[in-house]
C-alpha positions, 0 to 999 in steps of 0.5 A: 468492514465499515464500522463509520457512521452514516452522518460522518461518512457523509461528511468525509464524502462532502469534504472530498468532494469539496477539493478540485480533481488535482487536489483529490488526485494528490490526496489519493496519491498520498494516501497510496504513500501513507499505505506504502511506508505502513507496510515497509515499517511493518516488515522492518519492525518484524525484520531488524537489519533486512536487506534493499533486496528483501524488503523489496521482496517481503514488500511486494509478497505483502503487498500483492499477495491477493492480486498476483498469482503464486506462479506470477509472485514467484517471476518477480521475486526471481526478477528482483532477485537478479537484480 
């Protein structure tokens, strides 16, 4: 989806392109916690009450449901289950 103008795009690019690599490289470490804490809020809103050992479940079967495998899915949630 890319539903941003040109002109604006072009500005966001020269922002960032604007920061030093340390400074874009704290911007996309915080960007990766703002989507972490999105995705844990969501399943604790959908969830009241759920479990450390849930959330961690729903969290990584949300979160890397399109790059793990079923088959590899399945060995993690067993992983944190035995934990």
């Amino acid at each position: 989806m890319n539903d941003t103008p040109d002109h604006i795009h072009k500005k966001q690019l020269e922002i960032i392109l604007s920061k030093t690599p340390g400074q874009r490289f704290l911007m996309g470490l915080q960007m990766m916690e703002d989507v972490r804490q999105l995705v844990i809020s969501g399943i604790r809103k959908e969830r009241p009450g759920i479990s450390d050992k849930e959330l961690k479940i729903a969290f990584i079967s949300r979160y890397y449901k399109n790059d793990l495998s079923e088959e590899r899915l399945k060995d993690v949630i067993g992983w944190i289950m035995k934990q």
